[in-house]
C-alpha positions in Angstrom: 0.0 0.0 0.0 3.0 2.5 0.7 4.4 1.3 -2.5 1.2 2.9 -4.3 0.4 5.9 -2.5 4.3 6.8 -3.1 4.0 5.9 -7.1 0.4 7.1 -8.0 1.6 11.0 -7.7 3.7 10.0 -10.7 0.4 9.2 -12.3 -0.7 12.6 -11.8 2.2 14.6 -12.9 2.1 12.7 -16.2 -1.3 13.2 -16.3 -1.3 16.6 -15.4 1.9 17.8 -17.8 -0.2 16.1 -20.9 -2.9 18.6 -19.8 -1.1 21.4 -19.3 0.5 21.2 -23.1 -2.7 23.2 -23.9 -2.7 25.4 -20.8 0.4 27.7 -20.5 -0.1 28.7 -24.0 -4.2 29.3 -23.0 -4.4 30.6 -19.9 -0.7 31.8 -19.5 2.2 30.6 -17.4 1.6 32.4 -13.7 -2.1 31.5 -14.1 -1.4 28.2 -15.3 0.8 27.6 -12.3 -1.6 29.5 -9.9 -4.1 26.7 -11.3 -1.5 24.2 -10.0 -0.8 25.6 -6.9 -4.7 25.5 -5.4 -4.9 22.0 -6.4 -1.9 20.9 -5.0 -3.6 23.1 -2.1 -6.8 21.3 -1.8 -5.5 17.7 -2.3 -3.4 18.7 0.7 -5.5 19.4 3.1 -8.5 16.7 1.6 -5.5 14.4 2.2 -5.1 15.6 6.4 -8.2 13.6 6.9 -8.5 11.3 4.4 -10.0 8.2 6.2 -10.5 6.0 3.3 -7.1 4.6 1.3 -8.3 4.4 -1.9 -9.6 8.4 -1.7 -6.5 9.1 -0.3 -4.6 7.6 -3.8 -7.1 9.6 -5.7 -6.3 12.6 -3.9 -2.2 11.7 -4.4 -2.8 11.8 -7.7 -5.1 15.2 -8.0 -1.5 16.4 -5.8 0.9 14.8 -8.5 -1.2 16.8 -11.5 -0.9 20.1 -9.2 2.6 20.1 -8.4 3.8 19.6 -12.5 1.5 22.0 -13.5 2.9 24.3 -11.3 6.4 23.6 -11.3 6.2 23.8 -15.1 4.5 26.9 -15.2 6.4 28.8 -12.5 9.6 27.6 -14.7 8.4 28.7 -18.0 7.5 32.3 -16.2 11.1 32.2 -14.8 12.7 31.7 -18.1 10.7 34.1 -20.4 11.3 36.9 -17.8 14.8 36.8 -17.4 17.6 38.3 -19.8 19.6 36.5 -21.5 22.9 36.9 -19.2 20.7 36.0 -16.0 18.9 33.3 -17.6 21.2 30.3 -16.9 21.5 31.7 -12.3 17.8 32.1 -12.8 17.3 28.6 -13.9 19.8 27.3 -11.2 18.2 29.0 -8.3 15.0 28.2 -9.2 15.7 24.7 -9.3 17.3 25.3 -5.8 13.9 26.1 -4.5 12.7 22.2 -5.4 15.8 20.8 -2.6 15.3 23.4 -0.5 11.8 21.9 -0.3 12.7 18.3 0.2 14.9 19.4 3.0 11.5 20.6 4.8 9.9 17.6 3.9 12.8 15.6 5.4 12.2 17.7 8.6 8.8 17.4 8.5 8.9 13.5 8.2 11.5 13.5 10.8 9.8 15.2 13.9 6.3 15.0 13.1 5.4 11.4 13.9 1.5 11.2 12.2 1.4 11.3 8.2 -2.2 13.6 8.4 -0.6 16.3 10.3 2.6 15.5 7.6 0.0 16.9 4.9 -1.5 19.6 6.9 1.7 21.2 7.7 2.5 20.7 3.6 -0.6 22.1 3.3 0.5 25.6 5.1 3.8 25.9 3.1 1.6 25.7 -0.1 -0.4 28.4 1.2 3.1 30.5 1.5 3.6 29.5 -1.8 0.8 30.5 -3.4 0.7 34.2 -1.5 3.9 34.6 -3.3 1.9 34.9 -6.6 0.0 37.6 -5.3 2.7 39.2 -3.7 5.1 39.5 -6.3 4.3 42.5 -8.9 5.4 40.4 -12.1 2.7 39.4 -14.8 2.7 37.6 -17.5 6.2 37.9 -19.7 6.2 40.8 -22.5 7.0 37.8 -24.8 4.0 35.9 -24.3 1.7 39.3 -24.1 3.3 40.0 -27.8 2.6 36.2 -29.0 -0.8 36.6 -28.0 -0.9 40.0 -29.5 -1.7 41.7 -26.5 0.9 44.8 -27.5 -0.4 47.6 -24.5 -0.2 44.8 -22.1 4.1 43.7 -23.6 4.4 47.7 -23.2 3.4 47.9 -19.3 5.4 45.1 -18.7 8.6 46.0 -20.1 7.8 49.7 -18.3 7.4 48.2 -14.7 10.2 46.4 -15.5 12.6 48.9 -16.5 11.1 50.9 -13.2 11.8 48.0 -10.7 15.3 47.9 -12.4 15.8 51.4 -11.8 16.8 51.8 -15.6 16.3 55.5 -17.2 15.6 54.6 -20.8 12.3 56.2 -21.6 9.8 52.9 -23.4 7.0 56.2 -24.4 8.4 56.0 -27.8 10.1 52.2 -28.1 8.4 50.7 -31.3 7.7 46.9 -30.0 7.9 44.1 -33.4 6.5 41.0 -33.6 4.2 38.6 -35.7 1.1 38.3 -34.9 -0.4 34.9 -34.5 -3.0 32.3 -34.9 -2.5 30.8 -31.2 -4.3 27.3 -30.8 -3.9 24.3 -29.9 -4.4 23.0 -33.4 -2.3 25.4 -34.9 0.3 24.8 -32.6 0.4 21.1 -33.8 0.4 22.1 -37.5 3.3 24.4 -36.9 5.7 21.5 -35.8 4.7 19.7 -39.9 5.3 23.4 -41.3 8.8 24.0 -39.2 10.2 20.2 -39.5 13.3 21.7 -37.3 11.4 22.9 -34.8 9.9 18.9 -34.5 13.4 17.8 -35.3 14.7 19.4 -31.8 11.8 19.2 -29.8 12.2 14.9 -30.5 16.0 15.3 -29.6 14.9 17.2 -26.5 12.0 14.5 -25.8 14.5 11.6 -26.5 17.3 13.0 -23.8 14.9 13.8 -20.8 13.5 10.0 -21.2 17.1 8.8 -20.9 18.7 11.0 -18.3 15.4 10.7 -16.0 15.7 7.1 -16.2 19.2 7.2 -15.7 18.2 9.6 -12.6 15.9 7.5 -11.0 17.9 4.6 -11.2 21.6 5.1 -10.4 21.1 6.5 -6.6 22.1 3.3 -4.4 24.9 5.4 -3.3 23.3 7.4 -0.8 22.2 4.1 1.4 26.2 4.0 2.1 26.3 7.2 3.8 22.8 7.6 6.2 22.1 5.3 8.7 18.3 5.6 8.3 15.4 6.6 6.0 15.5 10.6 7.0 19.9 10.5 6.4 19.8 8.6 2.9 17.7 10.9 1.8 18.9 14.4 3.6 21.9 13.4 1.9 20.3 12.1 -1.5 19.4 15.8 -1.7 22.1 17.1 -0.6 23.7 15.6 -3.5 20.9 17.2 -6.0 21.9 20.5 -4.3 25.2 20.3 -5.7 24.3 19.2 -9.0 22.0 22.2 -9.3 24.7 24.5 -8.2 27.4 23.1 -10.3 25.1 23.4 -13.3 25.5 27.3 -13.0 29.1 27.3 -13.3 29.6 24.6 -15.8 27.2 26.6 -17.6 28.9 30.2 -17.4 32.3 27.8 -18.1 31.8 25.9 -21.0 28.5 27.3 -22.7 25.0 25.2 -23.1 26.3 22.4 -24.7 29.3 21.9 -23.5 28.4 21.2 -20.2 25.6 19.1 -21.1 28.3 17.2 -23.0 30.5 17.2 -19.9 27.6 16.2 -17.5 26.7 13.1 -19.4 30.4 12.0 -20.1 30.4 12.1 -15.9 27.7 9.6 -16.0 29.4 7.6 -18.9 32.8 7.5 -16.7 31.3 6.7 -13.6 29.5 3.7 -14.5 32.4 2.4 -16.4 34.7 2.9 -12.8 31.8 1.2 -11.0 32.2 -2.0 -13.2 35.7 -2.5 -11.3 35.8 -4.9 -7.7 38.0 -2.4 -6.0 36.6 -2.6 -2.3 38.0 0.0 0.5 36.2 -1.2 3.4 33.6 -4.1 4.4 31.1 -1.8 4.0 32.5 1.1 1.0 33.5 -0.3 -2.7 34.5 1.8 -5.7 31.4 1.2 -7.1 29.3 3.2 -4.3 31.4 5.9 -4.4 31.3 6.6 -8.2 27.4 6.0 -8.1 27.4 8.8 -6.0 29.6 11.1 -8.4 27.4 9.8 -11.1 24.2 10.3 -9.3 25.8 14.3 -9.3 26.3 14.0 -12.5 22.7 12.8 -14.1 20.8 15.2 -12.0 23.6 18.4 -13.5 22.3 16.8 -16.8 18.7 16.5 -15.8 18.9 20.6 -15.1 21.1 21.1 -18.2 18.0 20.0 -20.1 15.3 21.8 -18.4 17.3 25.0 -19.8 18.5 23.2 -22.8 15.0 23.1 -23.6 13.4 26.2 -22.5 16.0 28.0 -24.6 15.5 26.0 -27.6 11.5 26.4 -27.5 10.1 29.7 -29.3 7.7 31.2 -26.7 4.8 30.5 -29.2 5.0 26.5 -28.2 7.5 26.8 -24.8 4.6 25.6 -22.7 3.8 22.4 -24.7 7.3 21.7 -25.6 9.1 22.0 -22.1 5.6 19.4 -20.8 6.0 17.2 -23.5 9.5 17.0 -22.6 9.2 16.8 -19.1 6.2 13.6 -20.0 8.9 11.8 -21.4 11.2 12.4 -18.1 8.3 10.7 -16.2 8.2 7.9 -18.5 11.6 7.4 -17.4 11.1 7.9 -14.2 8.6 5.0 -14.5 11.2 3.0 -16.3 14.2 3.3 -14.1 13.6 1.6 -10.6 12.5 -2.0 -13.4 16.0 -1.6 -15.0 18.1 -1.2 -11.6 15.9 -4.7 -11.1 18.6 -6.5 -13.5 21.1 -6.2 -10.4 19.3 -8.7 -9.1 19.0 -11.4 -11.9 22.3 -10.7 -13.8 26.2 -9.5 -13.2 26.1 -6.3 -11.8 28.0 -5.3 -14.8 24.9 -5.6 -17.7 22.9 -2.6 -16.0 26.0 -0.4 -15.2 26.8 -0.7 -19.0 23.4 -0.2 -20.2 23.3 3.1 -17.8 26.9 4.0 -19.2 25.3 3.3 -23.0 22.7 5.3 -22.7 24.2 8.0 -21.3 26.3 8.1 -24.7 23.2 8.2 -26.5 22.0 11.1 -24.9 24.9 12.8 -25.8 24.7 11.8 -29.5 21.0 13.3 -29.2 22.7 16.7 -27.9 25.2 16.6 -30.6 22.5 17.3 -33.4 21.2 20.2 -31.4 22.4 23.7 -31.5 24.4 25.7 -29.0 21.9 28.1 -27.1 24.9 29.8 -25.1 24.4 33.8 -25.4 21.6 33.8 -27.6 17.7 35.6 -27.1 15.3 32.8 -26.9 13.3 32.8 -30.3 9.5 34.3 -30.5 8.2 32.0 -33.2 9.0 28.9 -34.8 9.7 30.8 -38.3 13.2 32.1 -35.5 13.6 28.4 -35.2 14.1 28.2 -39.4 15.9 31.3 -39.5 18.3 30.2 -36.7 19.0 26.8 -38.7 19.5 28.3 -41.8 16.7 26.3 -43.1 14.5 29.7 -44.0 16.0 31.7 -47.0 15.2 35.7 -47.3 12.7 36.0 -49.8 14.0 38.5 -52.5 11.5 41.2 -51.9 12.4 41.4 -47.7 14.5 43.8 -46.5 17.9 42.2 -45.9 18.6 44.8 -43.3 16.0 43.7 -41.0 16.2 40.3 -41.7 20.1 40.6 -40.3 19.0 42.4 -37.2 16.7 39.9 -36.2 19.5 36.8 -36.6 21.6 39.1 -35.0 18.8 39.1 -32.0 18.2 35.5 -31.5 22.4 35.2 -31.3 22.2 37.3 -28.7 24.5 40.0 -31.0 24.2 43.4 -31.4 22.9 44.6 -34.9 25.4 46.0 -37.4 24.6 48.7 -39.3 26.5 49.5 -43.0 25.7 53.4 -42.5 26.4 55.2 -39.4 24.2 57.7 -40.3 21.4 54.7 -40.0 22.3 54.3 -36.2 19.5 56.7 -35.3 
């Protein structure tokens, strides 16, 4: 029974990201993960005093839909509002927030000794939570105002930003360009058959969260070396995730986007390969806990990697469906993972560490056909995606000029001008 309470939340977040790859692009991202937070709320405190098992599994799984929905949105917020030089800190100290969280949990497990009161006091950090939406003065990104052609609302946007900023650059006569759009669902699903390279990467993307949240989910026997109980294995379990997400930021501002997703995955490639040797240091330590530890590091520094990877990849026109149809996939692996760290019990310990170790080169195969996000603007539309490929050609009749300044955007570049005089 605690088998299925624990695995049915898993249920709901698959559940509830193959939902929500209509939503954020509906409703918006902060109201999208608004929507996520009061359900997450409600199962919560319906779960407090729960008296019936099988309503409490329902009710887990109302709580697993919540929480994606809202982690998702609250990301996808996160990552449109940010600048390009912030974006890759933003993405690491957001992540932060999610261990920060299971150290509560830990405490919470630890000194309260009666699961409903567990929930209940859940239930009041989630109220926090959700007052933090209210409280905070931010609405809905400028880029998603513009791709829903909501220009007025882009323009108060950008102004309380540049206020809370404390910038002096007047926006009263700033002329704001974009292309307006069709936005809906179905036209959202024709657009990855018209822009095949926008379906070529978001498959790639899809393709790499399935392996490195399998990987993830089954490569953390480590930790059991180092606690002595339930509460340690997994205080230290996330300690571990802590470090990852803070090593993602500098291997980021190091060795660019790809690079240190590249460098992250060769960690888990190495580390499995180590663990296949018998080199034992004490009755109780081997060479092979130790690196599943390092590796464990390393997977979750990948599993980040891609969450920006992603988001940065994604034009804000299909970001919301793309980053929950990626993060589906990660789920799937999730599933996945605890049945393949089964073969250590029916075969040589050796077939599952290379299989980990083989996939992890194949994720970084999948990363090698994507493109290099480091310094670049995030694109508006999937026609950026084509243009940033290569794959769109100007038409003769379109002004080269302005063509060039918007490549020169989405790398992040500052537009060239051949006149001087043009500057103005």
């Amino acid at each position: 029974k605690l088998s299925l309470a624990s695995s049915v939340i898993f249920l709901g977040s698959l559940i509830g990201l193959l939902f929500s790859t209509c939503l954020y692009d509906w409703i918006g991202r902060k109201k999208g993960a608004i929507f996520g937070s009061f359900l997450v709320l409600i199962s919560l405190g319906a779960s407090s005093v729960a008296t019936s098992y099988s309503v409490l599994l329902v009710l887990r799984v109302i709580s697993g839909f919540g929480l994606m929905v809202n982690y998702t949105g609250s990301y996808c917020w996160v990552l449109e509002l940010a600048p390009t030089f912030l974006r890759n800190p933003v993405s690491g100290f957001f992540t932060l927030g999610w261990t920060v969280g299971v150290f509560m949990l830990i405490g919470f497990s630890k000194f309260i000794n009666h699961w409903h009161y567990i929930y209940m006091a859940v239930a009041v950090i989630n109220v926090l939570g959700l007052i933090v939406f209210f409280l905070l003065p931010l609405p809905a990104s400028p880029r998603y105002s513009l791709i829903k052609g909501r220009k007025e609302e882009a323009m108060k946007t950008l102004q309380l930003l540049s206020q809370m900023s404390g910038s002096k650059v007047s926006l009263d006569k700033v002329d704001l360009i974009y292309e307006e759009r069709n936005q809906s669902y179905l036209q959202q699903l024709k657009d990855f058959k018209a822009h095949p390279t926008m379906l070529k990467e978001t498959l790639l993307g899809m393709t790499a969260w399935f392996i490195v949240s399998l990987i993830s989910y089954s490569y953390q026997f480590g930790w059991s070396k180092i606690g002595n109980d339930l509460h340690s294995i997994y205080f230290f379990a996330a300690f571990g995730d802590g470090v990852a997400y803070s090593t993602c930021v500098l291997g980021c501002r190091l060795l660019g986007r790809k690079k240190a997703t590249f460098f992250y995955f060769g960690v888990v490639i190495v580390m499995n390969l180590l663990a296949m040797l018998d080199v034992k240091f004490t009755d109780m330590w081997s060479l092979e806990h130790l690196v599943s530890i390092i590796g464990n590091i390393g997977s979750s520094s990948a599993f980040i990697m891609m969450y920006l990877y992603s988001g940065e990849l994604a034009p804000t026109s299909h970001r919301g469906m793309i980053l929950c149809l990626s993060s589906s996939c990660a789920r799937v692996g999730s599933f996945v993972g605890p049945y393949v760290n089964l073969l250590y019990g029916v075969t040589d310990r050796r077939v599952p560490l290379a299989l980990f170790a083989g996939l992890a080169l194949m994720a970084c195969v999948v990363v090698w056909f994507l493109p290099d996000t480091t310094g670049r603007s995030v694109p508006e539309t999937p026609g950026d995606v084509e243009i940033l490929s290569g794959r769109k050609k100007q038409r003769e009749d379109e002004d080269g000029e302005a063509c060039q300044v918007v490549v020169n955007r989405l790398n992040g570049c500052e537009p060239k001008y051949k006149n001087e005089d043009n500057e103005k």
